[in-house]
N, C-alpha and C positions, 0 to 999 in steps of 0.2 A: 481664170485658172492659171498657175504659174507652177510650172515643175522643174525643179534643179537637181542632178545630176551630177555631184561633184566628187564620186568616189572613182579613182578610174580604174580603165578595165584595158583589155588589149585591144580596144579600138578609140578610144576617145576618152581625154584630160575632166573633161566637163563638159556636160550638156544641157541645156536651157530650153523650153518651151512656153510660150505665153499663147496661152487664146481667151478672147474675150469681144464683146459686139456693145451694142448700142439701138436704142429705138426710140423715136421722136412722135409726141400727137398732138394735134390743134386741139383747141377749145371745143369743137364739136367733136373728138374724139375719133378720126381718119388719124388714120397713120399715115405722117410723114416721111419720115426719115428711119431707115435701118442700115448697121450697119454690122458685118462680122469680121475678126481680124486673126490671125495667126502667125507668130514670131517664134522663128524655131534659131538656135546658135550649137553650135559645135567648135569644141578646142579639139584638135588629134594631138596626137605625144609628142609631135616635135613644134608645138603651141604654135601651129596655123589656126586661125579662124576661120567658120564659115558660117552665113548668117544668110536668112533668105524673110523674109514680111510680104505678106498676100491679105489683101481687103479685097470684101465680097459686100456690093450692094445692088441687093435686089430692086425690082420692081416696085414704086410703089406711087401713092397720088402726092398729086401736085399741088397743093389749093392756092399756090403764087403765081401758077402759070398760066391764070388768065385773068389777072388781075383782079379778083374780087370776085369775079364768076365759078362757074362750079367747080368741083377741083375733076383731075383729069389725072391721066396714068403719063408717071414719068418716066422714062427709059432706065434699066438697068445702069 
């Protein structure tokens, strides 16, 4: 998702937001890998920036962390 914001107003020149994730699976169909991301930017009127980016990865199994054996729950 990508939202721009470029008409300004009496608080801010342009504003920007991106959010968007990602999700990985073996060949036996476990989920490996998720990921979710949010990039937000703001200009105010006297063209400061300010920008902030947050990744969120949950919980989920392992099937590399024990080398060939069963897969296992990997930390946040």
């Amino acid at each position: 998702m990508l939202s721009v914001v470029s008409k300004p107003t009496k608080w801010y020149r342009q504003l920007l937001l991106i959010a968007g994730g990602q999700q990985q699976y073996n060949f036996e169909g476990d989920l490996t890998d998720r990921q979710m991301q949010l990039y937000g930017q703001i200009q105010t009127l006297n063209y400061w920036n300010t920008s902030a980016f947050w990744i969120h990865r949950p919980s989920v199994f392992d099937d590399r962390l024990t080398r060939g054996g069963p897969s296992c729950a990997a930390p946040a």
